[in-house]
N, C-alpha and C positions, 0 to 999 in steps of 0.2 A: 238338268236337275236329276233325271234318273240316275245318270253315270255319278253323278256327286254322293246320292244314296247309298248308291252298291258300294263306290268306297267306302265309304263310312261305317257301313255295314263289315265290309271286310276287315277294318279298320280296328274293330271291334271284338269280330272273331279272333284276328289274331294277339289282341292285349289280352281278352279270357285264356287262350291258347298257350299264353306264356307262363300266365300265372298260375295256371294248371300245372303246367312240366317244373316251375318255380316250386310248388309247394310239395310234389310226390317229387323233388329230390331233394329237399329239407326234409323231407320226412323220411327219405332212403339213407339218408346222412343222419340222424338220430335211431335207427334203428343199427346201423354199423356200429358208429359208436357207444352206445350201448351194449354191442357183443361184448366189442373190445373191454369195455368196463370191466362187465363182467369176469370175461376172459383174466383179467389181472389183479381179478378180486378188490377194486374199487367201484365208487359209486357216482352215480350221472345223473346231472339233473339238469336238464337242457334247455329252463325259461322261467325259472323260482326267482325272486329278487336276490338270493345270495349270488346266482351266476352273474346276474344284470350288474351284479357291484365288485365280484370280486377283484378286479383290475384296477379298484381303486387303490391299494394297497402297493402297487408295485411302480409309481410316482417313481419319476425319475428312471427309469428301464423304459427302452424303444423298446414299443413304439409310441407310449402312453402319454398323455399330456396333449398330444398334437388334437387340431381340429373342433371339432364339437359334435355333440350329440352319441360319445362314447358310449357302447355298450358292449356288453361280455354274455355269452352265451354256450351251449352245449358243455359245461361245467363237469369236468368230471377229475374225481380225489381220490386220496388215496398214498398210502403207505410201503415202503418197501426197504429194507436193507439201512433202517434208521432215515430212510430220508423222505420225506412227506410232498409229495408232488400235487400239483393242479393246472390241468391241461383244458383251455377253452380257446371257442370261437371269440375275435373281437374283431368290431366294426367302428369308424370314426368318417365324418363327413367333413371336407376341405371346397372353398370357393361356392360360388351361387348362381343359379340361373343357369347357361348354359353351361357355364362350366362349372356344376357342384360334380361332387363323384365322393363317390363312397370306397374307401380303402377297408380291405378285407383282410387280416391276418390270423394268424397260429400260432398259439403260445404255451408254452411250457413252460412252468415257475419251478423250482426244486428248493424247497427250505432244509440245508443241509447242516450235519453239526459240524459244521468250518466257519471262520470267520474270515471272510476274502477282502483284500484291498480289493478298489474301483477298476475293474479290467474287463478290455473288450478284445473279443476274439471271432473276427468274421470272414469271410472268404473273399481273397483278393479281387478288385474290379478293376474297371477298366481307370476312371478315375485316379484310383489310390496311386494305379503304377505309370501314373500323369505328373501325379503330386513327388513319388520319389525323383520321377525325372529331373524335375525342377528343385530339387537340394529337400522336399520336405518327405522326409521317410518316417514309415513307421517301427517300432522294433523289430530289428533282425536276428537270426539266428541260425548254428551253423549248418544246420539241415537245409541248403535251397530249395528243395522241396518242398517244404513246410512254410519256408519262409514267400516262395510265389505262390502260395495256396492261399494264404491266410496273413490276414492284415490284422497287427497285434498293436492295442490302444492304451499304454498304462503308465500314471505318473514316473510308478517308481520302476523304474529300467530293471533294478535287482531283484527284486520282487518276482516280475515277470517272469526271468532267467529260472529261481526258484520253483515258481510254479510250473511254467511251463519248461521241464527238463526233457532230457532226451528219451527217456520210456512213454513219456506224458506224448512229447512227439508222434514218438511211432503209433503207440495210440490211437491221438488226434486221425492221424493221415490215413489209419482202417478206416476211418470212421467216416460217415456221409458228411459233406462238408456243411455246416451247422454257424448260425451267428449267436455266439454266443456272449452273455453278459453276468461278469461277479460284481455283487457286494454286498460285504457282511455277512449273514448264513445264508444268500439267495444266488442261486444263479438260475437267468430268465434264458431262453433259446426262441427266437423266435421267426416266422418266414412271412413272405408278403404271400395270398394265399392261406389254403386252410392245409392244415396237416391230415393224411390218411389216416387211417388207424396203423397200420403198417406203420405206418412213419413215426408214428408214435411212440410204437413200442422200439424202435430202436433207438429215440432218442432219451427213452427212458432208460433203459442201457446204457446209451454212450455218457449220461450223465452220473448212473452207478459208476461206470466203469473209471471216469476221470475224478470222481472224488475219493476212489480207489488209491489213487496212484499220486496224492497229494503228499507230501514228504511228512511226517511227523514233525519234524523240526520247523515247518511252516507254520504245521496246523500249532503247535508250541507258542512262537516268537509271535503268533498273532491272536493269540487264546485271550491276553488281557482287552483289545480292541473291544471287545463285547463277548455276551454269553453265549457261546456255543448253542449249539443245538436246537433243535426243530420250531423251536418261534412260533 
């Protein structure tokens, strides 16, 4: 009976011991983000119910839909170069009991004034180059570099070609390899995981930078699709 105490006891110490180191590094991770805000002259709001909801909006973009007990959190907005971004924490809970687990990720939404067909643009896996093996490829292009980096997802084969051209390429492949999601004035970026502030800011970058480099004649031929701009 003693020895079952003192476990128990230590047992103890160590679930306060975690939830201690748990809550002073949520709480070192709302004060970073929060620089960062600052730092880019947007604003952070890290447990308001606007944060707890904003992901409902972006239905149909991975990773959202999946699971249950969805939530959005460390919320932070903000404006730049016409394009209106919002970067949060989200969490979603899959299976029960021993096997429940909570999935963590990092999201970057950009409501940009472009109206984009349905395209996905993520970083080649092991999987995908399983699937091309077996006759099922995804769009190629002439850069192989580009095209072993990144696995490209979109109806319209021409489209794609359009969007994604050869300066867009070179671009891309500066760029930290990113999964990315258009449709309509939105493109979503998002990682399993939570994004740095670092990381942040250069995907807020790399997302100025390729709506940069969108051909006029796209943003033209897809202008009736829907209304342009910041939504």
């Amino acid at each position: 009976m003693p020895n079952q105490i003192v476990i128990f006891g230590l047992a103890i110490v160590l679930i306060v011991i975690v939830l201690v180191l748990a809550h002073l590094a949520a709480k070192k991770r709302r004060e970073e983000l929060e620089a960062f805000a600052r730092s880019m002259g947007f604003t952070f709001a890290p447990d308001d119910d606007e944060a707890a909801l904003v992901h409902a909006q972006y239905d149909g973009f991975e990773p959202f839909g999946r699971g249950r007990g969805q939530t959005s959190y460390n919320l932070i907005t903000g404006a730049r170069k016409d394009l209106r971004f919002e970067m949060f924490d989200y969490k979603y809970t899959t299976g029960s009991g021993k096997n429940k687990r909570t999935h963590r990720c990092g999201i970057v939404a950009a409501h940009v004034p472009v109206w984009f067909k349905k395209l996905r643009l993520r970083p080649e896996g092991f999987f995908d180059k399983m699937a091309a093996f077996a006759g099922f490829d995804d769009i190629n292009f002439e850069s192989h570099e580009f095209s072993a980096r990144y696995h490209v997802a979109c109806d319209d084969r021409q489209y794609a070609y359009q969007l994604i051209h050869p300066q867009a390429i070179e671009f891309l492949l500066r760029c930290p390899a990113l999964h990315w999601q258009f449709n309509g004035p939105v493109v979503v970026i998002h990682k399993r995981g939570r994004f740095k502030p670092d990381e942040l800011r250069h995907v807020v970058e790399a997302v100025e930078g390729f709506v940069k480099l969108v051909p006029a004649f796209v943003r033209e031929d897809h202008a009736h699709l829907g209304a342009p701009g910041l939504g």
